[in-house]
Backbone bond lengths (Angstrom), bond angles and torsions (degrees), N, CA, C in turn:
res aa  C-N    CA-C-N  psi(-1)  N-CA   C-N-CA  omega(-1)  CA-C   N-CA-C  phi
1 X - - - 1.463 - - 1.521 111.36 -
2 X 1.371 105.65 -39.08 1.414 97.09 162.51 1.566 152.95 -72.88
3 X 1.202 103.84 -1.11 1.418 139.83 168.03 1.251 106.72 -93.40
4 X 0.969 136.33 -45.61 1.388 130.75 168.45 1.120 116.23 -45.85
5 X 1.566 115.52 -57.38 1.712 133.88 -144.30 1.743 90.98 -77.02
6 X 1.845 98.33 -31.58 1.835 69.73 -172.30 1.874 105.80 -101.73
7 X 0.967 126.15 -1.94 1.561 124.11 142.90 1.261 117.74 -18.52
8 X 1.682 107.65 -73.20 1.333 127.40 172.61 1.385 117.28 -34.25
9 X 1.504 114.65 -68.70 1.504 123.54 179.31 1.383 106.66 -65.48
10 X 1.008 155.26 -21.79 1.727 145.54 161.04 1.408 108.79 -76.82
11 X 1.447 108.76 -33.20 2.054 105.05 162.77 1.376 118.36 -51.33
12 X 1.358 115.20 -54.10 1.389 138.17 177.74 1.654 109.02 -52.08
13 X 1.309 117.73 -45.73 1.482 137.29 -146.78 2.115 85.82 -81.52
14 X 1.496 100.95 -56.00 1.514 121.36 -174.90 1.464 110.14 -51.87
15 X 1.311 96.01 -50.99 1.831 95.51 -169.37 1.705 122.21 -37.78
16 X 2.033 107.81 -53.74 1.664 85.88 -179.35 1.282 144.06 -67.15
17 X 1.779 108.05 -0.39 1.229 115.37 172.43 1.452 113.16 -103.13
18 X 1.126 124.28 27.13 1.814 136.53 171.47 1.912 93.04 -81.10
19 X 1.343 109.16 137.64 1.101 130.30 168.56 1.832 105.67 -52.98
20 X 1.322 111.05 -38.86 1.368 111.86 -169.54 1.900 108.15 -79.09
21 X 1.248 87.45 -1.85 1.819 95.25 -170.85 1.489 114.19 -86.75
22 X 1.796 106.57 -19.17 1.552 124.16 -171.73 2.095 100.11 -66.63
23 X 1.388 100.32 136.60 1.385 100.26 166.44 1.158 110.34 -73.17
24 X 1.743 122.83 163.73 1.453 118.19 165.35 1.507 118.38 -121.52
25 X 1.332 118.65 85.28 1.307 112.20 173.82 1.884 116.04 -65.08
26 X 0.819 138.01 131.30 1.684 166.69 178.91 1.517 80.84 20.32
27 X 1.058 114.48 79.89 1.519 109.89 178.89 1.384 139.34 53.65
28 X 1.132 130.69 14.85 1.385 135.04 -149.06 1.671 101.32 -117.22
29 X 1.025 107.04 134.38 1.661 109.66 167.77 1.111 127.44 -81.01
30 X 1.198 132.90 115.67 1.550 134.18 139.07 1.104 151.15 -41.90
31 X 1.293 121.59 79.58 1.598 118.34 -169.08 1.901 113.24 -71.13
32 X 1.617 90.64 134.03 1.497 93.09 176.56 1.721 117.15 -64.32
33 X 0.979 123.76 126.19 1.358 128.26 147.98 1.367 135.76 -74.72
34 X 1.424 115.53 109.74 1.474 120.38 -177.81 1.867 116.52 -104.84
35 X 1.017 129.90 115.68 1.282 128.68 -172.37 1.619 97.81 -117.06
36 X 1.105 104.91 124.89 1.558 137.66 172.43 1.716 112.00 -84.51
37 X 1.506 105.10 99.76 1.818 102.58 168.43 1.283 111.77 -91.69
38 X 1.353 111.35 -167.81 1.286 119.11 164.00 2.362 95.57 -171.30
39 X 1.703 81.47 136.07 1.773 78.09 159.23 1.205 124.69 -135.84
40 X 1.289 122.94 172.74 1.415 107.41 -160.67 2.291 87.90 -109.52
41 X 1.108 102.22 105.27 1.386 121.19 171.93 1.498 126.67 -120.07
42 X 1.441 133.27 164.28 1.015 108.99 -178.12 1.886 105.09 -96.34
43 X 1.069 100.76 173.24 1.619 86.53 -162.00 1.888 84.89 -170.83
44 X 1.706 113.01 131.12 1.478 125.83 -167.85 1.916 81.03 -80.11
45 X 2.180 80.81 139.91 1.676 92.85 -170.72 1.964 105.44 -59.71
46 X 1.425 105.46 -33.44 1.702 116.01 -173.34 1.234 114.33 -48.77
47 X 1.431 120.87 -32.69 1.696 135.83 166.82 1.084 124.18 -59.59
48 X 1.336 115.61 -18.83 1.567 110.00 -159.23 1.512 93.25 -104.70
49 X 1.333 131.97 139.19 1.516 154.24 166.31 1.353 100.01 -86.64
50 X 1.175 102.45 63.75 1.864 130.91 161.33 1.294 119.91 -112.92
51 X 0.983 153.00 129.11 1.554 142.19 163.40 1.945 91.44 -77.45
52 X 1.235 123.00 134.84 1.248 127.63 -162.46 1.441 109.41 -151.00
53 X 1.653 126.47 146.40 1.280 102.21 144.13 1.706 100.04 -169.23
54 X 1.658 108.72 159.10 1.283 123.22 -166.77 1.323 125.27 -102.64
55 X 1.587 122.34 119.10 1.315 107.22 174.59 1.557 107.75 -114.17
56 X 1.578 118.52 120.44 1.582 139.53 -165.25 1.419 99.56 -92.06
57 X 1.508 95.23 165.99 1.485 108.05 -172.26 1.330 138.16 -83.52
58 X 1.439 91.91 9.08 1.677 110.33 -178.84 2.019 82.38 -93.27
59 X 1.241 130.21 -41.43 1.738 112.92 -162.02 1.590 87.92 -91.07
60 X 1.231 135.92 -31.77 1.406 103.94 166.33 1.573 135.09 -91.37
61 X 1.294 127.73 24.67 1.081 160.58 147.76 1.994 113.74 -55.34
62 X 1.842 88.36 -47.34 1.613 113.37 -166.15 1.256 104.54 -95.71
63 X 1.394 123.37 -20.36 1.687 119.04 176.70 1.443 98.42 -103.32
64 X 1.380 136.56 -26.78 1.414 146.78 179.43 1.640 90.24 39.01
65 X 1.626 123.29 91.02 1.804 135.03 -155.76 1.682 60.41 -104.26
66 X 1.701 69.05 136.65 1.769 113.61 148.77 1.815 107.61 -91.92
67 X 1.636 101.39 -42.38 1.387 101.49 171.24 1.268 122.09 -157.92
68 X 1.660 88.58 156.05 1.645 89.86 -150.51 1.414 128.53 -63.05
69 X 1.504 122.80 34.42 1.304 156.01 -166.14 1.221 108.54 -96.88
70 X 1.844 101.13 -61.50 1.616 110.34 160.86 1.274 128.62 -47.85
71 X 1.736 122.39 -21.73 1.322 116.29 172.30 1.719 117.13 -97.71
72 X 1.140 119.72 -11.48 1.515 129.41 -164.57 1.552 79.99 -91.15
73 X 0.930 109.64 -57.43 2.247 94.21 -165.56 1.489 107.00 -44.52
74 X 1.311 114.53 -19.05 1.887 111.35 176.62 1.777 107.54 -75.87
75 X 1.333 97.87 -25.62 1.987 93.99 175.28 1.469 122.28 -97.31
76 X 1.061 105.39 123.66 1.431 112.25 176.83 1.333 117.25 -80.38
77 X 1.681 97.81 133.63 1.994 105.21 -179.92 1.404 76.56 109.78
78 X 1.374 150.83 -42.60 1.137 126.61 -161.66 1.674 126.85 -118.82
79 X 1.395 121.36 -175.58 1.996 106.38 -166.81 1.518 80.07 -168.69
80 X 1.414 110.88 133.81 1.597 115.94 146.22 1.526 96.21 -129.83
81 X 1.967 91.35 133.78 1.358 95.52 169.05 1.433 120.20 -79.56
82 X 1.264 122.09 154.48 1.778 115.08 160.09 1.671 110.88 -107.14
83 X 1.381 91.29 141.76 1.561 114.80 174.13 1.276 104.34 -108.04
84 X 1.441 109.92 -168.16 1.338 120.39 -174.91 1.295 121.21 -45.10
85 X 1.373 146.59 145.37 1.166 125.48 159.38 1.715 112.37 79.52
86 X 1.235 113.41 -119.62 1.919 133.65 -177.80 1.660 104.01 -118.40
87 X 1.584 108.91 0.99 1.583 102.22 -165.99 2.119 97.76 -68.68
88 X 1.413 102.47 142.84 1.393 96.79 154.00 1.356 110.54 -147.47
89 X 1.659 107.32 178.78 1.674 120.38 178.49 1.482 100.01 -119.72
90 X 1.174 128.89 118.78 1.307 141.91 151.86 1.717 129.50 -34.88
91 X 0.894 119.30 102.63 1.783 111.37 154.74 1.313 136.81 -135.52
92 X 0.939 129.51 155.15 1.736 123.60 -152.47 1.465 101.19 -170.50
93 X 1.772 118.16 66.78 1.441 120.67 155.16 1.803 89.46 77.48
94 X 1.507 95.86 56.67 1.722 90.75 -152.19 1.405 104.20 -163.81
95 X 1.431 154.30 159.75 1.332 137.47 165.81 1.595 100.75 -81.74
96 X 1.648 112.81 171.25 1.153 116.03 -177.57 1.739 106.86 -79.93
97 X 0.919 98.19 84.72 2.001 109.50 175.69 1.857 102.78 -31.34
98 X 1.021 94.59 145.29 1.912 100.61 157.23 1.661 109.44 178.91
99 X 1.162 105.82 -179.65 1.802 106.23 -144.46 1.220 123.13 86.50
100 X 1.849 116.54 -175.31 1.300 117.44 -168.31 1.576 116.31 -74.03
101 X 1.492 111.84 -25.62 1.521 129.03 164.68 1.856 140.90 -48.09
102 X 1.843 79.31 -29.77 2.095 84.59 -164.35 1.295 94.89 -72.39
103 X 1.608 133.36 -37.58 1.258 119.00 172.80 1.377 144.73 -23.64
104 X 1.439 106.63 -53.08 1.458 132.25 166.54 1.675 110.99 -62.44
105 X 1.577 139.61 -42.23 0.894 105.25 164.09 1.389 164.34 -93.69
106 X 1.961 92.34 15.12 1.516 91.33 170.33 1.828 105.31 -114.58
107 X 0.839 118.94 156.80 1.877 132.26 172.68 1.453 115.94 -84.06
108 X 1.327 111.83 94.80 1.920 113.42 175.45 1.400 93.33 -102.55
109 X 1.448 99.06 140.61 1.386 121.37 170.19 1.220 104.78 -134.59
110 X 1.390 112.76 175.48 1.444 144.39 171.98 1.324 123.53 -134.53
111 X 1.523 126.82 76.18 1.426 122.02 -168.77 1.474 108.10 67.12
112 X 1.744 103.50 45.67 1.626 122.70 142.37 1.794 91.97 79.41
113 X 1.572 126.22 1.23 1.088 131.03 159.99 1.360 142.44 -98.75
114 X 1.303 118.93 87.72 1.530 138.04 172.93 2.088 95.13 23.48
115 X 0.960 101.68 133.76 1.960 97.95 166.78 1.409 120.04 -73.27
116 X 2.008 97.68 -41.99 1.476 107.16 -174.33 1.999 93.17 -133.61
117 X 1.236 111.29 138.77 1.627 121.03 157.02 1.735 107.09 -38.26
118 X 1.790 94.61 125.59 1.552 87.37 156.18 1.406 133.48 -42.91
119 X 1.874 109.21 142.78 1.605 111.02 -169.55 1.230 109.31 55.50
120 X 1.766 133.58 28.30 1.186 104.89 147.05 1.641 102.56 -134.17
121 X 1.341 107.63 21.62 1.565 118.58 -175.95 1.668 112.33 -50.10
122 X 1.225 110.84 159.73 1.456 111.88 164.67 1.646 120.22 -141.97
123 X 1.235 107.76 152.54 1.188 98.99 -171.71 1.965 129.11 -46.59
124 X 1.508 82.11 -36.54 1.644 75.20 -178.70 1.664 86.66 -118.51
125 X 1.218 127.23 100.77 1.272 161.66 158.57 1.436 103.59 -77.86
126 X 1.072 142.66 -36.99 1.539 142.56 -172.50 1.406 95.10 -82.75
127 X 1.181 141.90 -12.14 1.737 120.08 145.89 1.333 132.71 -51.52
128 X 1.490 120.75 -4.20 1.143 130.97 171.98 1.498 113.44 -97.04
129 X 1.390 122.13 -2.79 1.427 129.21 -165.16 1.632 102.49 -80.61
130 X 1.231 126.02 174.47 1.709 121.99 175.45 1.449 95.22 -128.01
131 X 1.849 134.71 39.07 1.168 133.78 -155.92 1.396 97.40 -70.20
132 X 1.005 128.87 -31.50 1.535 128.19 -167.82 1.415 118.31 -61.40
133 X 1.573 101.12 -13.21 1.733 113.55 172.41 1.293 126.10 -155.98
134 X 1.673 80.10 39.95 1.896 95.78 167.44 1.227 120.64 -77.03
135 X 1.227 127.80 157.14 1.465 133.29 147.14 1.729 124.48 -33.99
136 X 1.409 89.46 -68.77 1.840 99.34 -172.17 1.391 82.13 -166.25
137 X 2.283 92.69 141.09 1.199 103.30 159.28 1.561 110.64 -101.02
138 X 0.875 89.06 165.61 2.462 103.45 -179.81 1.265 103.11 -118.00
139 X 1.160 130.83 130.02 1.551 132.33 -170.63 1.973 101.95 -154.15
140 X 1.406 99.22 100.08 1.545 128.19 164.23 1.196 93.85 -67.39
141 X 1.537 112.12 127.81 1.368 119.28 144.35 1.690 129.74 -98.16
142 X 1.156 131.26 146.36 1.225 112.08 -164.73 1.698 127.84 71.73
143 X 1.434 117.92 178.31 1.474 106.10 -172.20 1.552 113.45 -78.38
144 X 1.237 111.66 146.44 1.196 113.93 -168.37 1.483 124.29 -112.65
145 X 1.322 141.32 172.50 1.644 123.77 -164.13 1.565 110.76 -67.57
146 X 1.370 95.83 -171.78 1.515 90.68 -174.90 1.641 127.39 -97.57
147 X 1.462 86.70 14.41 1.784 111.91 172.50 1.416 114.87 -54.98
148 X 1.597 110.48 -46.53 0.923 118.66 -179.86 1.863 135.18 -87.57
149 X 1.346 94.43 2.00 1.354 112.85 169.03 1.849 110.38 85.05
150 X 1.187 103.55 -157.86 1.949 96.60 -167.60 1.199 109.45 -111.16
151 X 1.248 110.74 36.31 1.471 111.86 -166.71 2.418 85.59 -119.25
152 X 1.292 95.70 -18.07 1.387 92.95 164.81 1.663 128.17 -104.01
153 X 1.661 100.32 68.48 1.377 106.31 155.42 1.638 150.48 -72.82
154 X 1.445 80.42 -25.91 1.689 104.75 170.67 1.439 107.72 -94.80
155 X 1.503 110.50 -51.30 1.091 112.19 -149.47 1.267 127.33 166.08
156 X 1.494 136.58 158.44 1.900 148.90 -160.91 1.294 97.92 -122.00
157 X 1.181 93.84 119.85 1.438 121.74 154.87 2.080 116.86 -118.25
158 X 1.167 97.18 81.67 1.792 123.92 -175.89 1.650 109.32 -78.49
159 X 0.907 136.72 106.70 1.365 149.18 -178.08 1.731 123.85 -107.14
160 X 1.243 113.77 71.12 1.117 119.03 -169.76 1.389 121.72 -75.99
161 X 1.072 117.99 142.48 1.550 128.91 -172.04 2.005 112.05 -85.58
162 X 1.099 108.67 176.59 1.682 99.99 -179.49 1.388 98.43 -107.97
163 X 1.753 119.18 153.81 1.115 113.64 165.18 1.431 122.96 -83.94
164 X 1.905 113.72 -174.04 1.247 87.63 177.77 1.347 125.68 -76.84
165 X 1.504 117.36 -179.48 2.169 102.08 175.55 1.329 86.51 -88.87
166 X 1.584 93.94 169.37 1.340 93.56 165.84 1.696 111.73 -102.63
167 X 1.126 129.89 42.92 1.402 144.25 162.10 1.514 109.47 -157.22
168 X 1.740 104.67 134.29 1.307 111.36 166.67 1.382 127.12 -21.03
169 X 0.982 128.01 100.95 1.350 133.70 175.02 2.038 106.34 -126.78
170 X 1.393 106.13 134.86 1.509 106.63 -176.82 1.773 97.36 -161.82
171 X 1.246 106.46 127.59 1.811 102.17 157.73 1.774 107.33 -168.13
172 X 1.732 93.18 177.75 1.791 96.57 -160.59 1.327 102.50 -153.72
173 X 1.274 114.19 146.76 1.327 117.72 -121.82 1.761 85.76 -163.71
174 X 1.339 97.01 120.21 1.740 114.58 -176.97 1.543 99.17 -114.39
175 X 1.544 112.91 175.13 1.094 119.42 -169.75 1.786 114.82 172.40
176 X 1.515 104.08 118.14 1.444 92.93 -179.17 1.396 106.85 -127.09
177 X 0.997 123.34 -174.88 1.863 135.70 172.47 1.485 123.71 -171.58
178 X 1.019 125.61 -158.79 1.573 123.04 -172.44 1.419 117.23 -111.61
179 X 1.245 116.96 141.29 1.299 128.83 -169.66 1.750 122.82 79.44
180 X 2.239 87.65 52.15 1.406 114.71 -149.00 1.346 134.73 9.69
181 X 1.451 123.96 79.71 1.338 149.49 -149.74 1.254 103.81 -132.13
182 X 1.211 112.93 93.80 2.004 144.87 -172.87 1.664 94.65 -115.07
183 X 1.148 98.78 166.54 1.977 121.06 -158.79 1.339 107.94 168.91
184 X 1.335 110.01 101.51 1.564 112.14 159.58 1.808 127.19 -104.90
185 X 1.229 138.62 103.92 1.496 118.21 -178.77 1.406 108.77 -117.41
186 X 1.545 104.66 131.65 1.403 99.29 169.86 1.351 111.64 -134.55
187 X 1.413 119.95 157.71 1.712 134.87 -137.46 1.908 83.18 -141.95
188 X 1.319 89.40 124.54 1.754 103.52 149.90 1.693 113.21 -141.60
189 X 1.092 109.44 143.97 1.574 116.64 -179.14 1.444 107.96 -156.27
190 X 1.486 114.13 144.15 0.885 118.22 -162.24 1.682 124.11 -175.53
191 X 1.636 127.55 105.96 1.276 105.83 -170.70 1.586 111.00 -130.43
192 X 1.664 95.56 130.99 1.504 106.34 -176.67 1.609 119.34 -99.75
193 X 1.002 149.45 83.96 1.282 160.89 137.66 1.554 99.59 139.15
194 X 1.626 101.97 -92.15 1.953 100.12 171.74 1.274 94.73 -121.26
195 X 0.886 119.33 46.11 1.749 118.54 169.09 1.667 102.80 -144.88
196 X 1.709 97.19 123.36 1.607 123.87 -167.42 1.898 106.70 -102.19
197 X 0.850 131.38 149.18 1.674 132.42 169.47 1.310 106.52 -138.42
198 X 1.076 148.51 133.35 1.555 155.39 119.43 1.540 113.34 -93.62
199 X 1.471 87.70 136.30 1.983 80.32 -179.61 1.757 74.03 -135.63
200 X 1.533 115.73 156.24 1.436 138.68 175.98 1.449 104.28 -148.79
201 X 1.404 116.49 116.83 1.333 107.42 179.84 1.765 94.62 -141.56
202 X 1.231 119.83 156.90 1.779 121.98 168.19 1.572 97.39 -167.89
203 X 1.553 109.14 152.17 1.396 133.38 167.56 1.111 113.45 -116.86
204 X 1.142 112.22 173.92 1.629 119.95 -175.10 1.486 111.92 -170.45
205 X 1.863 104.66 158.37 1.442 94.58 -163.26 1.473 80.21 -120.64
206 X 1.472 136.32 -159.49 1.429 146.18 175.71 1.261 98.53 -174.93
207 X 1.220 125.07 125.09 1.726 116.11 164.81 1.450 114.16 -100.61
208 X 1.433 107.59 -20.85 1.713 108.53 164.84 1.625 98.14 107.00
209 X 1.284 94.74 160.98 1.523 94.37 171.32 1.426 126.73 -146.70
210 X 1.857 86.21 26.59 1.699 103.52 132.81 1.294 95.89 -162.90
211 X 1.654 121.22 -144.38 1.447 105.60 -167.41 1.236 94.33 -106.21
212 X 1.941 89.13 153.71 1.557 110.73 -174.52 1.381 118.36 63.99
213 X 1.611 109.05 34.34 1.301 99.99 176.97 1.591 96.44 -119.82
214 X 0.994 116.44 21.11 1.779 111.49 -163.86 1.366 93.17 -118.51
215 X 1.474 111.67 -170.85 1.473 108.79 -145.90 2.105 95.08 -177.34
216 X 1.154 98.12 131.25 1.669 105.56 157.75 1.789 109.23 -134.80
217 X 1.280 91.31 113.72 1.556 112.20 179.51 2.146 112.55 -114.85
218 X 1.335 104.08 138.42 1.697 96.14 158.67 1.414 109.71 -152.15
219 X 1.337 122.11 126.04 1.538 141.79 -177.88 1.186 104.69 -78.70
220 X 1.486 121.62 169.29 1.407 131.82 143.87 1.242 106.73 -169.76
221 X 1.498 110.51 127.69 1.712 134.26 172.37 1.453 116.64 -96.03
222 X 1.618 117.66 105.23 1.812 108.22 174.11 1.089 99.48 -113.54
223 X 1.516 129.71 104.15 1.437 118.24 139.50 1.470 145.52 -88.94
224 X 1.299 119.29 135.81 1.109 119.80 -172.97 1.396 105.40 -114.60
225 X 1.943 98.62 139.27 1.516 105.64 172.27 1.294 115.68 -130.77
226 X 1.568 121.22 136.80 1.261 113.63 174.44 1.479 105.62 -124.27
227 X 1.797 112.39 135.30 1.106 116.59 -162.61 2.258 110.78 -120.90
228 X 1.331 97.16 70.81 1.623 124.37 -174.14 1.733 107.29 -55.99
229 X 1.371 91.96 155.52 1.651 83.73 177.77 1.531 112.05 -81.77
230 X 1.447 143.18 -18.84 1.064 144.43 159.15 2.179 122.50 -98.56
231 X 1.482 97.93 -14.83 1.340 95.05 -174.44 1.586 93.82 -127.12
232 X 1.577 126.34 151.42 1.201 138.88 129.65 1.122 127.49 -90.07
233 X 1.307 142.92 156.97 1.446 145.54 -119.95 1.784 102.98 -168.69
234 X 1.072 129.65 89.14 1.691 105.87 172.25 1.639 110.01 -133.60
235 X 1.263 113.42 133.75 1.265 115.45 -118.66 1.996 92.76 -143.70
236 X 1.369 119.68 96.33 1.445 125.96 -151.21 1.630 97.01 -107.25
């Protein structure tokens, strides 16, 4: 009886999309309309029919990436190549894209926000990222929902920022190597009543290690949080 009963309810469930179920006004067809949502809820990562995976701030702390090459070899399904300098090629369960096109099919963000406006993406778009003093990266493999718009066909690359601490915390941090290779980053955070600050900022020099392979880059991450008795506030 119980095999039956739910037969029944998937018969029932089937019927309004049966061709024989469509009304016929004076002959005319009806095309079905399908509208695709998406919300932004919290939802356990094990649920989601994503191929997914996370790199936290204790392993990028431990690889401390010059580039974001150094952090993708920790995710599996995925590869960014490095070029000269900060240049890279994207892949994600995917060939290594390049031309005016590969841009468009994967989605980089920064705190769930696009890097570059549709149609004005670029291939190496992850020069705009502050990965070197993120929190945690999020990395979708494959196509992803429609939350994230159509620019995620391959795949998410999510770059999350840190919040504030809730105690003064600040330090700075030099760094040299060969083939005059300088790096400064410095971190302040800090939260006073319901109002949060993190600022993350670092430069860097590269002299290359042949020509045109070097590079002068400088980031900076301010977030602000305000934590209200009826509103939260987070503020990139």
């Amino acid at each position: 009886m119980h095999a039956s009963h739910r037969l029944f309810i998937t018969t029932l469930t089937a019927l309004p999309v049966l061709p024989s179920s469509l009304p016929a006004h004076s002959g005319n067809l009806i095309e079905e309309q399908v509208v695709v949502t998406a919300s932004r809820i919290k939802e356990g990562a094990l649920r989601l029919p994503l191929a997914w995976s996370s790199v936290d701030s204790d392993a990028l702390a431990l690889i401390d990436p010059i580039h974001i090459n150094e952090v993708m070899q920790r995710v599996p399904g995925a590869w960014i190549s490095r070029g000269n300098g900060q240049e890279s090629l994207i892949s994600l369960r995917s060939p290594v894209l390049t031309g005016a096109g590969s841009c468009g099919a994967f989605y980089a963000a920064a705190d769930g926000i696009s890097l570059r406006a549709p149609g004005f993406c670029n291939v190496n778009q992850l020069f705009d990222a502050n990965f070197e003093q993120a929190q945690r990266i999020e990395v979708i493999k494959g196509p992803a929902t429609s939350l994230y718009g159509s620019n995620a066909m391959h795949g998410v690359i999510n770059i999350l920022s840190a919040p504030p601490s809730k105690q003064l915390d600040h330090s700075l941090a030099l760094e040299a190597g060969p083939y005059d290779y300088y790096r400064a980053k410095y971190h302040y955070s800090d939260t006073l009543g319901a109002h949060g600050i993190n600022l993350s900022a670092n430069g860097s020099h590269d002299g290359g290690y042949k020509d045109h392979s070097g590079y002068d880059q400088q980031k900076m991450t301010l977030r602000y949080d305000y934590a209200g008795l009826q509103w939260d506030i987070n503020s990139i």
